[in-house]
C-alpha positions in Angstrom: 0.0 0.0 0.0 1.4 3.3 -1.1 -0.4 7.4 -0.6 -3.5 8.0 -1.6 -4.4 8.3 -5.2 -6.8 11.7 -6.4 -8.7 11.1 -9.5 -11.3 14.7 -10.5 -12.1 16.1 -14.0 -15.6 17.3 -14.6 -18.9 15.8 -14.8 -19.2 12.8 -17.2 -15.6 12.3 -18.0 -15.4 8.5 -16.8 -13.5 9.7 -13.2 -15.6 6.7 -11.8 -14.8 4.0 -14.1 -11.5 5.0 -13.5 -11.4 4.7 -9.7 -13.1 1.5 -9.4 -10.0 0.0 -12.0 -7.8 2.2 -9.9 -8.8 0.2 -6.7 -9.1 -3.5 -8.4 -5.6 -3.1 -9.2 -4.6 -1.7 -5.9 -6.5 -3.3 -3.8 -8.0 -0.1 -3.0 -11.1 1.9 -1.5 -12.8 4.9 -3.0 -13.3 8.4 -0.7 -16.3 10.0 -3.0 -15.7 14.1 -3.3 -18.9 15.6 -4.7 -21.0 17.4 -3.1 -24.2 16.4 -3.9 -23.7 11.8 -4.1 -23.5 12.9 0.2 -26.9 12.8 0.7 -29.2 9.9 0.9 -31.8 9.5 -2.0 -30.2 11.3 -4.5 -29.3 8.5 -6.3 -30.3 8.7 -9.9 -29.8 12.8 -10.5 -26.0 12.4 -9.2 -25.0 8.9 -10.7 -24.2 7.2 -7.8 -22.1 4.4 -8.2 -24.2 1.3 -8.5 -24.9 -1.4 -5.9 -23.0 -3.7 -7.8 -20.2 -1.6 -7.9 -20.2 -0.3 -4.1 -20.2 -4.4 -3.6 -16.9 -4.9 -5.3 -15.1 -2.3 -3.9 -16.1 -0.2 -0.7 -17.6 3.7 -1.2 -16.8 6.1 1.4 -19.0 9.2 2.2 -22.0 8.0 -0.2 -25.0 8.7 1.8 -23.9 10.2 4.8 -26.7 13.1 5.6 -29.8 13.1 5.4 -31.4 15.3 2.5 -33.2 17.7 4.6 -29.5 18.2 7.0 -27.0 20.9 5.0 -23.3 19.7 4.6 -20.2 21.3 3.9 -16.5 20.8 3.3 -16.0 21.7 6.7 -17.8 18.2 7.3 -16.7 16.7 3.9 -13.3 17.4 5.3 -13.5 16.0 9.4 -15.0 12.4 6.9 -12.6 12.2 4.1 -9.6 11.8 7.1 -11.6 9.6 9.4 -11.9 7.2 5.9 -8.2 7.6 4.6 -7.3 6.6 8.3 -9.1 3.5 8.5 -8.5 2.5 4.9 -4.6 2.9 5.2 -4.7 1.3 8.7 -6.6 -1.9 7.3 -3.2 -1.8 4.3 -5.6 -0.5 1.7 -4.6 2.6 -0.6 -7.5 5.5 -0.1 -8.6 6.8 -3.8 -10.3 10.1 -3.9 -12.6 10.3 -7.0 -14.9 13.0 -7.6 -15.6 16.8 -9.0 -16.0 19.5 -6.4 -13.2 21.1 -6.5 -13.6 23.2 -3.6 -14.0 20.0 -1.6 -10.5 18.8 -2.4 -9.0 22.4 -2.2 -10.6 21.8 1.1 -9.1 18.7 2.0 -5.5 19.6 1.0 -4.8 23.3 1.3 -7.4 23.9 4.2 -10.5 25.7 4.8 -9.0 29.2 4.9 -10.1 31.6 7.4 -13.7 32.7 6.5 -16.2 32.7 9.3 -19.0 29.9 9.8 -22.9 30.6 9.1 -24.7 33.1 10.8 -28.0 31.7 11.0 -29.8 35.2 11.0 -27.8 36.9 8.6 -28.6 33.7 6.1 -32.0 33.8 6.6 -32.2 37.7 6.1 -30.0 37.1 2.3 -32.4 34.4 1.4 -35.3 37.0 1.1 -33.1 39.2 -1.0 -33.0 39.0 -4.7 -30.3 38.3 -6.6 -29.7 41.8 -8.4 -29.3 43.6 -5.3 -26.8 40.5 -3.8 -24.7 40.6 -7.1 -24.6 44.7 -7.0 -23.2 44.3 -3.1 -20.7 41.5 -4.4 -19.5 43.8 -6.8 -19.0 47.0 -4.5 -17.3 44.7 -1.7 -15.1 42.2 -4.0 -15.2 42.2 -8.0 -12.4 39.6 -7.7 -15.1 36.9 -6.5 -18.1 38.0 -8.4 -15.8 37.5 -11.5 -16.0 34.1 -11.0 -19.0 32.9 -9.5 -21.6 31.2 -10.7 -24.5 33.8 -10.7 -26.9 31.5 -11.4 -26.3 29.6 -8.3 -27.8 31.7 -5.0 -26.4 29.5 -2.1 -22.6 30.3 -3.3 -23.8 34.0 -4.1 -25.5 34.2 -0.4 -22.3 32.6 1.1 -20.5 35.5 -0.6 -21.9 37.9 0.5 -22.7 36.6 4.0 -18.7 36.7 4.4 -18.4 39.8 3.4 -20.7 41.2 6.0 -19.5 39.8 8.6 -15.7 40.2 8.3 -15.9 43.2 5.9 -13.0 41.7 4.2 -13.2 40.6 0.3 -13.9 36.5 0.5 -11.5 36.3 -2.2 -8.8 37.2 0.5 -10.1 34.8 2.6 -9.8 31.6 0.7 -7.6 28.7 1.1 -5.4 28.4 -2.6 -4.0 25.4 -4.3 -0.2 25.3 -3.6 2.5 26.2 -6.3 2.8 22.7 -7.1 0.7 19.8 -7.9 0.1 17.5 -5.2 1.2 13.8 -5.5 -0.7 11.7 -7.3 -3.2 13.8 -8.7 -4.8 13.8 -12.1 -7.4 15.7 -13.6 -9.3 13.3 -16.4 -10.0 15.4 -19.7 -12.1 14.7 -23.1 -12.6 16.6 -25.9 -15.2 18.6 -26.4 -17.5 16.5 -28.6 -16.6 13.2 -27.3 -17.7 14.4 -23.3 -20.7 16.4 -25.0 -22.2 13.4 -26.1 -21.3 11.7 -22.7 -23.4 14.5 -20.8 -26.4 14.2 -23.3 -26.4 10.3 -22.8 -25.9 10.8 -19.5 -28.8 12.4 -18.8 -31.0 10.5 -21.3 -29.9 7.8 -19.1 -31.2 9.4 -16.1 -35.0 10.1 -17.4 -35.0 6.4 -18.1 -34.1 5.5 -14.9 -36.8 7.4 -13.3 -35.1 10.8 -12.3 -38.6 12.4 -12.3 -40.2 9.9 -9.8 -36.7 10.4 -7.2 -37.2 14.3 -7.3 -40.8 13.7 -6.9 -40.6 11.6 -4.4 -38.1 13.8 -2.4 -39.6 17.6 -2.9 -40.0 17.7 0.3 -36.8 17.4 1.7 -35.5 19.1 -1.1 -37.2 21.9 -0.2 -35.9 21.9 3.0 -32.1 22.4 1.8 -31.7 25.0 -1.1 -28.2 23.4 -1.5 -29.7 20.2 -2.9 -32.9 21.8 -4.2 -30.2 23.6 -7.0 -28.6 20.8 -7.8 -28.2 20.2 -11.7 -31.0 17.8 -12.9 -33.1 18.0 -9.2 -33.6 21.8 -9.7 -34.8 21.9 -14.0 -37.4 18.8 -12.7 -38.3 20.2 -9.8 -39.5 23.3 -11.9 -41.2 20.4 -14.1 -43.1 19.3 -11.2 -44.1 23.1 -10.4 -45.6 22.7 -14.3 -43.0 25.6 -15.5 -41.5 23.2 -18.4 -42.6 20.3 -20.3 -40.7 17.1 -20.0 -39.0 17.1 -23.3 -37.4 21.0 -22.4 -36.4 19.7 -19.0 -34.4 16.8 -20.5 -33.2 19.7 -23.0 -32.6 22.1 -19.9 -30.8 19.5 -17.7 -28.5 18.6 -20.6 -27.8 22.5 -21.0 -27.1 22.9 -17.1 -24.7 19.9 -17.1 -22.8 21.5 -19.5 -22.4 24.7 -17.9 -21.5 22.4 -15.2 -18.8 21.0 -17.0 -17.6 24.3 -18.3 -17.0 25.6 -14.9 -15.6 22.3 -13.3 -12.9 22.7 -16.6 -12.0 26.0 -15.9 -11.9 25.4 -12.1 -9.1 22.9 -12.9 -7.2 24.8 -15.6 -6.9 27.8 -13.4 -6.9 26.8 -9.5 -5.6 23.2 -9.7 -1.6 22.6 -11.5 -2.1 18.9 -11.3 -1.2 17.1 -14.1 -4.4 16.2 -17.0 -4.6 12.8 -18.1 -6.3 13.0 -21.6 -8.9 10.0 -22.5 -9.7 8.9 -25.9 -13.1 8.4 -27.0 -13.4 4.6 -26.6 -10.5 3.9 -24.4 -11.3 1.3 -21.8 -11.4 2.4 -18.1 -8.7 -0.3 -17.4 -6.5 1.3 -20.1 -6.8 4.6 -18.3 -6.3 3.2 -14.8 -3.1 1.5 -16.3 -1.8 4.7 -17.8 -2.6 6.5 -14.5 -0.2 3.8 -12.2 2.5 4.4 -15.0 2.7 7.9 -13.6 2.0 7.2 -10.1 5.1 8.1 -7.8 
């Protein structure tokens, strides 16, 4: 058993594939880093690895919280260790596969020093609108606004909830990726057409499976987290639901969202992460890609 092994890329690039390869021929176990596969019953909407394949090889910090319960990398973070220790300690090599970036800025560079929640202050943002929170971003720190997604209200209320309380730019505040790559990491890239048509069957693939009939089924919780109620997919058919789209322009609409998804993953690990890309073919095998990635492994 060696150090732990970091697979990311965005959405749809085969980073799972890869990591179960990764741990049959390392006899190893995968620590999941997204966001969103946290949370029990979103199954379908954030392509959970399959029973089958959580069978084979052991899953770490897959269902963890309850929808309705917020999490953060905060908690991500106190997890991911408590896994890597007992996976190392049973002589098994900890894989972390996934796509929120923040979470593994979180786990390797630290949290920064931005302030927790203030309960009151949140719940005062939430009733403003989003034109007057983007207009106090960009008075109090252009440098984040910039960047974020504006689209995306729980980031945007974060923001600004930062600002306010320490008066200081969040942007200053923010735990940064090192000058150098970290060991072991690789960043999974496909060209553009190849992972397009990866997101569109991916989401095909999701209608089929029922994706309406999960979100359906869990409005209510969802409604109780506006984290999880945004996600990509859970937010376009929970709008279905509310009868503001027809099916076929929600499939269309998630597709679009994923994208945009995978845009900003992309340029969150061209800009923020110098770890070296491993580029995969259209049609290479997953084993092929976990055998190129050992070749590199120090």
């Amino acid at each position: 058993m060696s150090g732990p092994l970091y697979i990311a890329g965005p959405t749809a690039c085969g980073k799972s594939a890869v990591a179960l390869e990764l741990a049959r021929q390392t006899a190893g176990e995968i620590i999941t880093v997204d966001s969103m596969q946290v949370y029990r019953g979103l199954d379908i909407g954030t392509a959970k690895p399959s029973e089958a394949d959580r069978a084979a090889h052991a899953h770490h910090l897959l269902d963890c919280s309850a929808v309705e319960n917020p999490f953060d990398a905060a908690a991500f973070v106190r997890l991911a260790k408590m896994a890597q220790a007992d996976i190392t300690a049973r002589g098994k090599r900890p894989i972390y596969c996934g796509g929120t970036g923040f979470y593994f800025t979180a786990l390797l560079e630290g949290l920064g020093d931005a302030p927790g929640p203030d309960r009151a202050l949140r719940a005062q943002l939430e009733e403003t609108d989003t034109p007057s929170l983007l207009e106090e971003l960009q008075r109090g720190d252009p440098a984040t606004l910039a960047r974020i997604d504006r689209q995306n209200r729980r980031r945007l209320i974060r923001a600004v909830e930062v600002l306010r309380l320490t008066c200081r730019a969040p942007s200053t505040q923010r735990a940064v990726w090192g000058a150098g790559a970290h060991k072991n990491f690789f960043v999974l890239s496909r060209k553009r057409d190849d992972l397009r048509a990866r997101v569109d069957a991916r989401v095909e693939a999701m209608f089929a499976a029922g994706l309406i009939e999960e979100t359906r089924a869990l409005a209510p919780q969802l409604g109780a987290n506006p984290a999880a109620a945004q996600a990509v997919g859970y937010r376009q058919v929970l709008e279905h639901l509310r009868g503001e789209r027809d099916l076929p322009g929600t499939m269309t609409a998630v597709k679009l969202a994923t994208w945009r998804l995978v845009r900003r993953q992309t340029t969150w690990w061209r800009k923020y992460h110098p770890a070296p890309w491993l580029f995969v073919p259209a049609g290479e095998s997953p084993g092929e890609s976990a055998r190129r990635v050992l070749e590199q492994v120090e």
